[in-house]
ChimeraX commands (.cxc) that place a marker at each C-alpha (Angstrom):
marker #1 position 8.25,-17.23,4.24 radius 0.5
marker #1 position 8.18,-13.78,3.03 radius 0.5
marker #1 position 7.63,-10.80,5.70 radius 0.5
marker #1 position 6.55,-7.27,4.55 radius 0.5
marker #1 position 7.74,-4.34,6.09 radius 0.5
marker #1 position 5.62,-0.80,5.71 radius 0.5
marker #1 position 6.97,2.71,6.51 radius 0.5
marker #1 position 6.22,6.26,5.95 radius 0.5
marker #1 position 3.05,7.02,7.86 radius 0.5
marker #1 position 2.39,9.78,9.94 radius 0.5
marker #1 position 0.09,12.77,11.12 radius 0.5
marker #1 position -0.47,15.17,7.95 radius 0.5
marker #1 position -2.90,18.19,7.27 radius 0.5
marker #1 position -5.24,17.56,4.91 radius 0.5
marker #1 position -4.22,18.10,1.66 radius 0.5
marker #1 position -1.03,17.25,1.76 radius 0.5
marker #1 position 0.78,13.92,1.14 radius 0.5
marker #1 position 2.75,11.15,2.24 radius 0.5
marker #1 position 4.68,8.56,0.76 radius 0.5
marker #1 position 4.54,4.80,1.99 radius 0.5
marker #1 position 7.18,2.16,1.48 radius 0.5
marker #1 position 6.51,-1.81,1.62 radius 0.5
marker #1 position 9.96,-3.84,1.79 radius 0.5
marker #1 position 9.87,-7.60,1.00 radius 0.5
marker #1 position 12.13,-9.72,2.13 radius 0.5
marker #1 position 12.49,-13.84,2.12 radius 0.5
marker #1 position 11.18,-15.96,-0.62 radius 0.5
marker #1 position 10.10,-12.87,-3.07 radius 0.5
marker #1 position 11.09,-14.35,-6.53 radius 0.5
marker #1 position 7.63,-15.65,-7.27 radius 0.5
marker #1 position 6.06,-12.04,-6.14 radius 0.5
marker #1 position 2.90,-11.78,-8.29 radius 0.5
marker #1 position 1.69,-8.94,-7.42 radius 0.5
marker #1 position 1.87,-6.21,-4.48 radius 0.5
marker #1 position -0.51,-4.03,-2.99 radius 0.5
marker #1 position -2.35,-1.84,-0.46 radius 0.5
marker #1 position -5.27,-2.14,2.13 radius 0.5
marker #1 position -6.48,0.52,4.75 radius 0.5
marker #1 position -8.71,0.09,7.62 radius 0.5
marker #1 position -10.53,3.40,9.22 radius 0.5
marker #1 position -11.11,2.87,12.68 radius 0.5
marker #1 position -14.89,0.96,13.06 radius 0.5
marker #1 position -14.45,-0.21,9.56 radius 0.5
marker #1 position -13.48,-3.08,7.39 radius 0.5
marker #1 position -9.82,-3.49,5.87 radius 0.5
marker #1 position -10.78,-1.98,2.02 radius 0.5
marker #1 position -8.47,-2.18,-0.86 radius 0.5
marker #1 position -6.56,0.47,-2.04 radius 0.5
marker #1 position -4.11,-0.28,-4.84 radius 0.5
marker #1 position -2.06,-3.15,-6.75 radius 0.5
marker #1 position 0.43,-3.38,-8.85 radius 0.5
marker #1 position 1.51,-6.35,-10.92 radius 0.5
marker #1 position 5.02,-7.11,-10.04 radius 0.5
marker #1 position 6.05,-7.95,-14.23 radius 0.5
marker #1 position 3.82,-6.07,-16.83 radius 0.5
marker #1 position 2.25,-2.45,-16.31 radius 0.5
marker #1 position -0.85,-3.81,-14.20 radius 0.5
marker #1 position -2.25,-0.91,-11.79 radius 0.5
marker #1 position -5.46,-1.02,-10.13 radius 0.5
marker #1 position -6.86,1.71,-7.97 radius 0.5
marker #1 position -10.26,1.79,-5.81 radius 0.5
marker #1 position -12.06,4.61,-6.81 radius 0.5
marker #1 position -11.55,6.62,-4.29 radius 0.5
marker #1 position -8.02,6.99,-4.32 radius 0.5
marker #1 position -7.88,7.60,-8.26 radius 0.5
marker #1 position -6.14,10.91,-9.46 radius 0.5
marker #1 position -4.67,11.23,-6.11 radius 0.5
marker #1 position -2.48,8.13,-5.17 radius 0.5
marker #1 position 0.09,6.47,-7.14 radius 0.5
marker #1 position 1.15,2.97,-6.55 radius 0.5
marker #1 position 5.16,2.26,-8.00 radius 0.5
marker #1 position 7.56,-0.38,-7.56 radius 0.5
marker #1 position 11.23,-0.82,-7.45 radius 0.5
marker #1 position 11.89,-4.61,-8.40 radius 0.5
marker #1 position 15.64,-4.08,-7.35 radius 0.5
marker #1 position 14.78,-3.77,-4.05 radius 0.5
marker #1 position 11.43,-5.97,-3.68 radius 0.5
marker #1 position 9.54,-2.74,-2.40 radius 0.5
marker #1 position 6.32,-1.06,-4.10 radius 0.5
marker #1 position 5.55,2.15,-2.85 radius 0.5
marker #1 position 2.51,4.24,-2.70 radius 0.5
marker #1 position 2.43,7.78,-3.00 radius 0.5
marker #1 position -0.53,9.75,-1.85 radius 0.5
marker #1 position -1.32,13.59,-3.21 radius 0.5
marker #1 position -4.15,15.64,-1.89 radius 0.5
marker #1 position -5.10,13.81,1.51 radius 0.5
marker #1 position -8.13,13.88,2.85 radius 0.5
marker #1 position -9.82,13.26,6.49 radius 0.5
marker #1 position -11.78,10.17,5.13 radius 0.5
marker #1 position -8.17,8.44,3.72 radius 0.5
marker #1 position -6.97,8.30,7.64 radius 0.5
marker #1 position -6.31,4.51,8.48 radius 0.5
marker #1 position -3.81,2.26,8.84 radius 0.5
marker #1 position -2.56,1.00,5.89 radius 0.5
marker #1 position -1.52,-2.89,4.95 radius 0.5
marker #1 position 0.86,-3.87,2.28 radius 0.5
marker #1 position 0.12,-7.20,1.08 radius 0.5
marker #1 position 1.93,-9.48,-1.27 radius 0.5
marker #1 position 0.16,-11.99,-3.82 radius 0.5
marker #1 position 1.99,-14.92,-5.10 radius 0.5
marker #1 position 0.62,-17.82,-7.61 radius 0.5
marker #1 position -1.97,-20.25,-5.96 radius 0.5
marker #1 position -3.80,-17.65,-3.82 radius 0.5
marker #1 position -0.77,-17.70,-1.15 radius 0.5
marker #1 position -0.72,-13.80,0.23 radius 0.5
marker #1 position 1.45,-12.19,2.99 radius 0.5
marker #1 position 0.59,-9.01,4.81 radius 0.5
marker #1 position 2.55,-6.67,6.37 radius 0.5
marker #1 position 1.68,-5.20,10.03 radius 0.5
marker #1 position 0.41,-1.69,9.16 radius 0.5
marker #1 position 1.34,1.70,8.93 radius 0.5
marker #1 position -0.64,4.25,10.56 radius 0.5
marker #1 position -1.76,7.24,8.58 radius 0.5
marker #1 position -3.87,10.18,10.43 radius 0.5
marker #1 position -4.96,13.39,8.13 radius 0.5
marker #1 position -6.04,16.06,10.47 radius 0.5
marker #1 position -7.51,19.45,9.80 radius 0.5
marker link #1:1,2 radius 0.2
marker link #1:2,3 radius 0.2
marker link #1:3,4 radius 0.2
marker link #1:4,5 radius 0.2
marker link #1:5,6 radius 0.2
marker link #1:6,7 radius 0.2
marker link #1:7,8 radius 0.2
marker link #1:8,9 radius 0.2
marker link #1:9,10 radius 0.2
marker link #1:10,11 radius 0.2
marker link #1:11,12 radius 0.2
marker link #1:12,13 radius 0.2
marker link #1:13,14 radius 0.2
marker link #1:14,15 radius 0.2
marker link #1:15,16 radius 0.2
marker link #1:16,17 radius 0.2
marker link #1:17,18 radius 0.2
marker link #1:18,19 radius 0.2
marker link #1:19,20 radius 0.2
marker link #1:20,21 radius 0.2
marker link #1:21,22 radius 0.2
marker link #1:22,23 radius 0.2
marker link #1:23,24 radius 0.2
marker link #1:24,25 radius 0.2
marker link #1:25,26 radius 0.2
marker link #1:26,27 radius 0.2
marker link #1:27,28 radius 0.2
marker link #1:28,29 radius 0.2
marker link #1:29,30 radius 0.2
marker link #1:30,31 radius 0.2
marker link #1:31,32 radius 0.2
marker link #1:32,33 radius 0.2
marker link #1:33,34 radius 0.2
marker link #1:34,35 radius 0.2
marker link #1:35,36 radius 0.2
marker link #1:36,37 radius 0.2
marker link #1:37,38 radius 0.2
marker link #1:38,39 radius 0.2
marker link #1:39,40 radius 0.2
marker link #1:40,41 radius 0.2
marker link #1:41,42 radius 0.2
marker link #1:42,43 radius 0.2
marker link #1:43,44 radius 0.2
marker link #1:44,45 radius 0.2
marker link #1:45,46 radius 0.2
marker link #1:46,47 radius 0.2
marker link #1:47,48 radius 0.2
marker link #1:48,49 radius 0.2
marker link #1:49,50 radius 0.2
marker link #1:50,51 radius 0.2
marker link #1:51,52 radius 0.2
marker link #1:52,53 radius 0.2
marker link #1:53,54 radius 0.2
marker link #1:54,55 radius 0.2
marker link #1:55,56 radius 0.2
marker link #1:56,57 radius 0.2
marker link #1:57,58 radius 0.2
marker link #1:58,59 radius 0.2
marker link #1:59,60 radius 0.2
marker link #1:60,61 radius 0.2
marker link #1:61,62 radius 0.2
marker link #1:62,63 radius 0.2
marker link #1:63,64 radius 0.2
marker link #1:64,65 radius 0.2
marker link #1:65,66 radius 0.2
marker link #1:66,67 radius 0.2
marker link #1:67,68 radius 0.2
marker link #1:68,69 radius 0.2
marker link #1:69,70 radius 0.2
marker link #1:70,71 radius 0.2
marker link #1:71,72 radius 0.2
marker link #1:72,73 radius 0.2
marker link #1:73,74 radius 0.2
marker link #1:74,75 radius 0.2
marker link #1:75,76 radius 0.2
marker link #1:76,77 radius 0.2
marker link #1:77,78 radius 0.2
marker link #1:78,79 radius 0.2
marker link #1:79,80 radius 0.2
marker link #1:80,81 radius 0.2
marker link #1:81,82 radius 0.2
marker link #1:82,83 radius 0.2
marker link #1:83,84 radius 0.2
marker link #1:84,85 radius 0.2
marker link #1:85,86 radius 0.2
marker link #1:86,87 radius 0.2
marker link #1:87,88 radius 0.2
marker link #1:88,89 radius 0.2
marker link #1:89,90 radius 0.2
marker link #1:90,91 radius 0.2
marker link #1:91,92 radius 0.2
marker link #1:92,93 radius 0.2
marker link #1:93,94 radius 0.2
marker link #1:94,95 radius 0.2
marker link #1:95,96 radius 0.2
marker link #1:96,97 radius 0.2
marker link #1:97,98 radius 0.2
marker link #1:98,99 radius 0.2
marker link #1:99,100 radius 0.2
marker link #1:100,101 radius 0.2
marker link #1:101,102 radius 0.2
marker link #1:102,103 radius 0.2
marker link #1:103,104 radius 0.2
marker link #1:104,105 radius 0.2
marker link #1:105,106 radius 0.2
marker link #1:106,107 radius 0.2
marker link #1:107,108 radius 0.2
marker link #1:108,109 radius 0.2
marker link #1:109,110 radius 0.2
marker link #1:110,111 radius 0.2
marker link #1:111,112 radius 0.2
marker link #1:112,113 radius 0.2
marker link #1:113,114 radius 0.2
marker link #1:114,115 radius 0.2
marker link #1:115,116 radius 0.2
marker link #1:116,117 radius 0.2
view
């Protein structure tokens, strides 16, 4: 078993940024990979970013590129994703998820990020 643990969300003006955390914890030596989801209120959960958890692999969904950074700190099983220049549209709650070899994933429970005006 492997449980995720997001933190770092909160109420921000737009334009300004937050930084989320994802802690893994359990059976995380065969980690392939690490990522985020959001889900907007009325909407479906959309990905965000991934990193590979060996190599340089970063993916971003276009409308998060330029403005949110996805890094990891293998040390301490956690990826991280830092986000620059919020807008209204990138309020959600945000999922970490973890990918490991034969299509097993974990996610975490959510972290709850509101950009206000």
């Amino acid at each position: 078993q492997v449980q995720l643990v997001e933190s770092g969300g909160g109420l921000v003006q737009a334009g300004g940024s937050l930084r989320l955390s994802c802690a893994a914890s359990g059976r995380t030596f065969s980690i392939y990979s690490m990522g985020w989801f959001r889900q907007a209120p009325g909407k479906e959960r959309e990905f965000v970013a991934k990193r590979n958890w060996s190599g340089s692999g970063t993916y971003y969904a276009d409308s998060v590129k330029g403005r949110f950074t996805i890094s990891r700190d293998n040390a301490k099983n956690t990826v991280y994703l830092q986000m620059n220049s919020l807008k209204l549209e990138d309020t959600a709650a945000y999922y970490c998820k973890a990918d490991f070899p034969g299509g097993v994933a974990y996610w975490g429970k959510g972290t709850l990020v509101t950009v206000s005006s």
